[in-house]
N, C-alpha and C positions, 0 to 999 in steps of 0.2 A: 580099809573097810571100817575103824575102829570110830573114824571121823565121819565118816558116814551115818554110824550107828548112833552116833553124839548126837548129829545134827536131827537128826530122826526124833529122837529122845526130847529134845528140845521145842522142835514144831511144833504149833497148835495142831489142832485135829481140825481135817474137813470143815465140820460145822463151825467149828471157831474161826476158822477164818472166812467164814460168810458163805459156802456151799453147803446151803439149806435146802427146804422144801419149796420155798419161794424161789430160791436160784434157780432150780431146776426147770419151776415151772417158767420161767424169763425165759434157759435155756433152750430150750423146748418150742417155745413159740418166737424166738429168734431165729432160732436155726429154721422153721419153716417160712422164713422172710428172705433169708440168705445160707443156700440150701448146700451151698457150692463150697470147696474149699477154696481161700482167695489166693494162697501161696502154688496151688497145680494151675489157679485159672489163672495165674501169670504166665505161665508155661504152657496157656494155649490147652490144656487138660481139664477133662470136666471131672474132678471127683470128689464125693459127696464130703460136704463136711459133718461130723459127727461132735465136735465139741464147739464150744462158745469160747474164744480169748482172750484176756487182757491184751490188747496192744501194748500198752504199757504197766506192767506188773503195778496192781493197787498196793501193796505193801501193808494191807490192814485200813488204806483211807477206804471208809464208807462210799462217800460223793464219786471217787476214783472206780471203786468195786461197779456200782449200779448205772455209770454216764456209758451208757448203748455205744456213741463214738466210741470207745474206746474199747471195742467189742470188734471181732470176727470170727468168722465161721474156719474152723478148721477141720483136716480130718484127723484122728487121732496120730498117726505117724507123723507129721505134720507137726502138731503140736509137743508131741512128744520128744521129738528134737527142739524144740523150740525152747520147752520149757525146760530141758536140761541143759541146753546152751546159757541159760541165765540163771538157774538155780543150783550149778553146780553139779548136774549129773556128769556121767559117761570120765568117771574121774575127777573134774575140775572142783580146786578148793573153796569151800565152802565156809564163809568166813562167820555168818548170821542166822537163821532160819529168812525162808523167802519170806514171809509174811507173820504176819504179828495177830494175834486174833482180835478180830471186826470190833469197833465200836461203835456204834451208831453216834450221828453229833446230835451232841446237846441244846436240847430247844431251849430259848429263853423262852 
């Protein structure tokens, strides 16, 4: 628990790592395009998805956070295995924080 509690202590917060007011609204009119979750409708199941995912964890990349591919609809059970599978829930060590907080890139 105490690693746990570290790793907590260390994380950005929501907004710092780019779940804003704008994510939300992305989220929001995502999920009404891809309405399903994609991990039940592999399984032949229709049930709703409630959250928007990284496919692959952006890690704080900007370009990685906002690219739609790299986005599906989940339902929150769904996802919440998902993202303790990779970020170290359900026990598993946790070596980093999952994410770093956003920087938008640098315009020349």
């Amino acid at each position: 628990m105490k690693r746990r509690d570290d790793y907590e202590r260390r994380r950005p917060t929501a907004h710092e790592r780019g779940y804003d007011g704008a994510w939300q609204q992305a989220a929001r009119h995502y999920l009404q395009g891809h309405p399903l979750c994609v991990i039940h409708l592999r399984e032949g199941r229709l049930v709703r998805a409630t959250q928007v995912d990284h496919i692959r964890a952006h890690r704080g990349d900007y370009e990685l956070f906002w690219d739609e591919r790299n986005w599906q609809g989940l339902c929150q059970r769904c996802h919440s295995r998902k993202t303790a599978t990779e970020d170290g829930g359900f026990g598993r060590r946790v070596s980093e924080p999952a994410s770093k907080p956003m920087s938008e890139p640098v315009s020349e």
